[in-house]
C-alpha positions in Angstrom: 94.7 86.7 87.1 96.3 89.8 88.9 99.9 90.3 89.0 100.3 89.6 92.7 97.9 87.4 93.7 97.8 85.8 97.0 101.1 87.5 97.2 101.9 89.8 100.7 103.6 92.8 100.3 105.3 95.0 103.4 105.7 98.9 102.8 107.1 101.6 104.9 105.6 105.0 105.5 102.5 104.0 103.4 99.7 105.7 105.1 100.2 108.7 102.7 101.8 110.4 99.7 103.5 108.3 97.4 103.5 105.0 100.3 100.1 105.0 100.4 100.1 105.1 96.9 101.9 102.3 96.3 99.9 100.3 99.2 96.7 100.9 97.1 98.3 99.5 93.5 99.7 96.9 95.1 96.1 95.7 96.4 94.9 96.4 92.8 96.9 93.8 92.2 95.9 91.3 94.5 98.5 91.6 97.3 97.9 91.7 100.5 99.1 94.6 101.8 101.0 95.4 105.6 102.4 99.4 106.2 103.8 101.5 108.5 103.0 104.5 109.7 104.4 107.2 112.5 101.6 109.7 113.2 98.9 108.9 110.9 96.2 106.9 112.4 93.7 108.3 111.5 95.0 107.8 107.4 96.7 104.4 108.1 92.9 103.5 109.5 91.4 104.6 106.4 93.8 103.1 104.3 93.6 99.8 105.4 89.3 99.9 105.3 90.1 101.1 101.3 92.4 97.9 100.7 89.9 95.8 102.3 87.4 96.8 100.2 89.2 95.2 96.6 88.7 92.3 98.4 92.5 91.9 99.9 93.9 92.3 103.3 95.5 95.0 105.2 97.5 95.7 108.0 98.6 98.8 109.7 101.2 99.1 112.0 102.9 101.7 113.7 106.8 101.9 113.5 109.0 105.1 113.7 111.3 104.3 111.3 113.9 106.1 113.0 113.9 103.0 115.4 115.4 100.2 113.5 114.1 97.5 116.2 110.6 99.1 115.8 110.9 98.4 111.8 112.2 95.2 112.0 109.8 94.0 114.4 107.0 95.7 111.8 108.4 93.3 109.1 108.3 90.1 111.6 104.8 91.1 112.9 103.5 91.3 108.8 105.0 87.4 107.9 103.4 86.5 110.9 100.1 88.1 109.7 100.2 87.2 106.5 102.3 83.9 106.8 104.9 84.8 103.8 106.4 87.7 102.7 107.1 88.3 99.3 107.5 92.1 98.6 109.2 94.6 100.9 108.7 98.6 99.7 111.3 100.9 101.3 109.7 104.2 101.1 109.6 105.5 103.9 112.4 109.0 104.4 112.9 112.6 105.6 114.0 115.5 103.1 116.2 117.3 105.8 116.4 120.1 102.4 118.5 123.1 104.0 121.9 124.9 103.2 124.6 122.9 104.5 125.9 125.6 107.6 122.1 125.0 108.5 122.9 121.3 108.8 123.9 119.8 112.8 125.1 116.2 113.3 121.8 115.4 114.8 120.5 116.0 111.1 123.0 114.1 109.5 122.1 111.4 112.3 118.3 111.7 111.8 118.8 111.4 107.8 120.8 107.9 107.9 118.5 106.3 110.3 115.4 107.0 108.6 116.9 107.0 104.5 119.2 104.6 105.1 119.5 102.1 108.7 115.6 101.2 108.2 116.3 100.2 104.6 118.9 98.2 105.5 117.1 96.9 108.9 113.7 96.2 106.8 115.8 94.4 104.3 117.6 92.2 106.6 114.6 90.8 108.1 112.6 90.5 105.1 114.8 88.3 103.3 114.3 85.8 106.3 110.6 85.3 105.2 111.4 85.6 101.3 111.4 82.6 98.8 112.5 82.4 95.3 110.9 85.4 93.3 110.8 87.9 96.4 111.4 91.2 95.5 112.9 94.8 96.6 112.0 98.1 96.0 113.6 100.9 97.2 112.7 104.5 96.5 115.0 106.6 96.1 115.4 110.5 94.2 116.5 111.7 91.3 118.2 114.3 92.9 121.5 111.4 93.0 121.7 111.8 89.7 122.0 115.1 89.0 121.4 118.4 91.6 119.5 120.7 90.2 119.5 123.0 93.7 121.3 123.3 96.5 120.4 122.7 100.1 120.8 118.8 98.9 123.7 117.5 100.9 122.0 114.9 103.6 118.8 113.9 101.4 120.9 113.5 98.8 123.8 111.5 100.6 121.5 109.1 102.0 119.6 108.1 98.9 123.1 107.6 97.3 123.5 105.0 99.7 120.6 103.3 98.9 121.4 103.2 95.2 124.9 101.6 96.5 122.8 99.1 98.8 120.6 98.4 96.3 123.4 97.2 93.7 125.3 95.6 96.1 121.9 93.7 97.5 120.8 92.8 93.6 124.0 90.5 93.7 124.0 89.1 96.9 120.6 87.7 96.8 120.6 86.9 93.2 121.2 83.3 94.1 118.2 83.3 95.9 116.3 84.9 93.3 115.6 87.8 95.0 115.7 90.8 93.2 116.2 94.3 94.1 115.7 97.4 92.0 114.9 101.1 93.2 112.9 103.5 92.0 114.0 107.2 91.9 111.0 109.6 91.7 111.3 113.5 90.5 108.8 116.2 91.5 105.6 114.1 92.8 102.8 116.3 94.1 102.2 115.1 97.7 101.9 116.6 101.2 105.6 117.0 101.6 106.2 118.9 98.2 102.9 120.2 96.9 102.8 121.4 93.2 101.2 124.5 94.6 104.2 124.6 96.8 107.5 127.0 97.6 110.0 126.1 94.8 107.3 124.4 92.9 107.7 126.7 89.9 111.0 126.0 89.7 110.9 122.6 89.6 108.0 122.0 87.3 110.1 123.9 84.9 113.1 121.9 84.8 111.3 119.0 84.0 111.0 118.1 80.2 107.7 117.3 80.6 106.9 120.6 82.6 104.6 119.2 85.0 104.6 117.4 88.8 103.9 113.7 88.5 101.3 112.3 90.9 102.1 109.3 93.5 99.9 106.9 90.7 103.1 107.5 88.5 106.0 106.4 91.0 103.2 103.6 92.3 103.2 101.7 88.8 106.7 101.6 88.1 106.8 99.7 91.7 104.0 97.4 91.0 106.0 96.4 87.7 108.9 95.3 89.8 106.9 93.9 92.1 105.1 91.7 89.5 106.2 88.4 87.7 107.3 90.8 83.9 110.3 92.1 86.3 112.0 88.3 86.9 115.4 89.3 84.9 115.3 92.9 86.4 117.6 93.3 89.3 120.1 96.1 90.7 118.6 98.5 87.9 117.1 102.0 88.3 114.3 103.6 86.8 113.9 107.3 87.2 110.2 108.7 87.2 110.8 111.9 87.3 108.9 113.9 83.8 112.7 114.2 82.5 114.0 116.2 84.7 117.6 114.4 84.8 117.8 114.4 80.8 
């Protein structure tokens, strides 16, 4: 028997990188499997025929996460679909990486909404639909941790947030065994920070491990929360990162 069998599972930004990712482990594991994307059709659409074809379902809808209405009429629209909800993925974010004197209000403004107001919109709604054993996993970065370059201050900001919504989440819906954990990933080769990449170099070689990750890596670590083997797991994080915060 898979881990998440008949479950349902919501993810935002899955139609690429690490999201999509995670949308394909979860299927492995016998969720079915709603996501959001923002520009992507043409991905989302091929996303969804992959999923279908382990023999789960898929959904694709498109929500800009910037609008909080749009996401949390995304997560209504999946329980609908699906009838339940019992895994929400927040993974959907913006880097905004630039020197602080580069940084304008309107960046500042862009980074909450989309790091931090969807998480907490997704979150609010999905709880509505979630029994006893839900769970929520938020991604987040190791650059909280420790800052190994400037040009950090919004991205960085906002996932700190997160980790404080996530903590203060874990023991609010604790009665309700609902658990919430997030996961904080470190140099992951995707479309938005290529190993091949500016910067790469330099990254790669402050990991312990002296390599990029791949979404795969970040994806597990997810489905393990996700699953049943996480049940006395909540408000934790778990850095993927190669060992770049050691």
């Amino acid at each position: 028997m898979k881990n998440l069998h008949q479950q349902s599972a919501f993810v935002t930004g899955g139609s690429r990188g690490i999201g999509a990712a995670i949308v394909k482990k979860l299927a492995q594991e016998g969720a079915n499997v709603a996501f959001t994307y923002q520009s992507s059709k043409e991905k989302a659409e091929i996303l969804v025929a992959e999923v279908k074809a382990l023999g789960v379902e898929a959904l694709a809808i498109a929500a800009d996460s910037k609008d909080p209405h749009a996401v949390e009429a995304a997560v209504n629209q999946a329980a609908a679909h699906f009838g339940r909800l019992d895994v929400l993925v927040n993974n959907a974010g913006i880097g905004n990486i630039k020197p602080l004197e580069e940084c304008s209000l309107e960046d500042f403004d862009e980074t909450m909404a989309v790091n931090v107001r969807a998480v907490f919109a997704a979150s609010r709604v999905a709880v509505q639909h979630m029994q006893h054993g839900g769970r929520i996993v938020n991604i987040g970065t190791c650059l909280v941790d420790r800052i190994t370059f400037g040009g950090c201050a919004l991205y960085s900001t906002s996932k700190a947030a997160i980790t404080g919504l996530t903590k203060a989440l874990a023991r609010e819906l604790g009665p309700k065994k609902i658990n919430v954990n997030i996961v904080h990933p470190g140099p992951i080769d995707t479309d938005m920070n290529p190993a091949d990449g500016p910067g790469s170099d330099y990254q790669r070689s402050i990991t312990a491990l002296g390599t990029y990750g791949k979404p795969e890596d970040i994806a597990a670590m997810v489905a393990f929360l996700a699953g049943p083997d996480s049940r006395f797991i909540t408000g934790a994080g778990f850095t993927v990162d190669g060992g770049t915060n050691i």
